[in-house]
C-alpha positions as semicolon CSV with decimal commas, in nm:
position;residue;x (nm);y (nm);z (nm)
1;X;0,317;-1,622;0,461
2;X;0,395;-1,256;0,343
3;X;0,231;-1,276;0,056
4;X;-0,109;-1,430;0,208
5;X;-0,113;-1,149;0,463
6;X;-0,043;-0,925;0,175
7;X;-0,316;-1,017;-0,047
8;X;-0,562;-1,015;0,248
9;X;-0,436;-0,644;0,307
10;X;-0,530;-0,556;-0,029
11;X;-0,856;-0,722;-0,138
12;X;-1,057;-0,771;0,206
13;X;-1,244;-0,396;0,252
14;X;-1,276;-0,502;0,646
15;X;-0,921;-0,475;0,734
16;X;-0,764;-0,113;0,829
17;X;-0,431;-0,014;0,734
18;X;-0,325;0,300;0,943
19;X;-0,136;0,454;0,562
20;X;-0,243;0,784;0,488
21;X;-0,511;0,817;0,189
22;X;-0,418;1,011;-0,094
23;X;-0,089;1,047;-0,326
24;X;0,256;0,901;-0,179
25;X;0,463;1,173;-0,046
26;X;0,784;1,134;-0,267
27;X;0,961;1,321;-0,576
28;X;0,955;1,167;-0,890
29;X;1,300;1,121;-1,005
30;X;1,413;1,163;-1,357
31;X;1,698;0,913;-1,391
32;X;1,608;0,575;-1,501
């Protein structure tokens, strides 16, 4: 069920997520 509504999420252009546009706002860590 998750990933159906995921997959719907990503590829159908009518749905409308309320995330932010642009870069994710996070620091890159070094470590592996």
């Amino acid at each position: 069920m998750a990933l159906r509504q995921i997959c719907q999420w990503s590829f159908n252009p009518t749905i409308e997520t309320e995330l932010p546009e642009g870069t994710p706002p996070y620091i890159e860590n070094d470590a592996p």
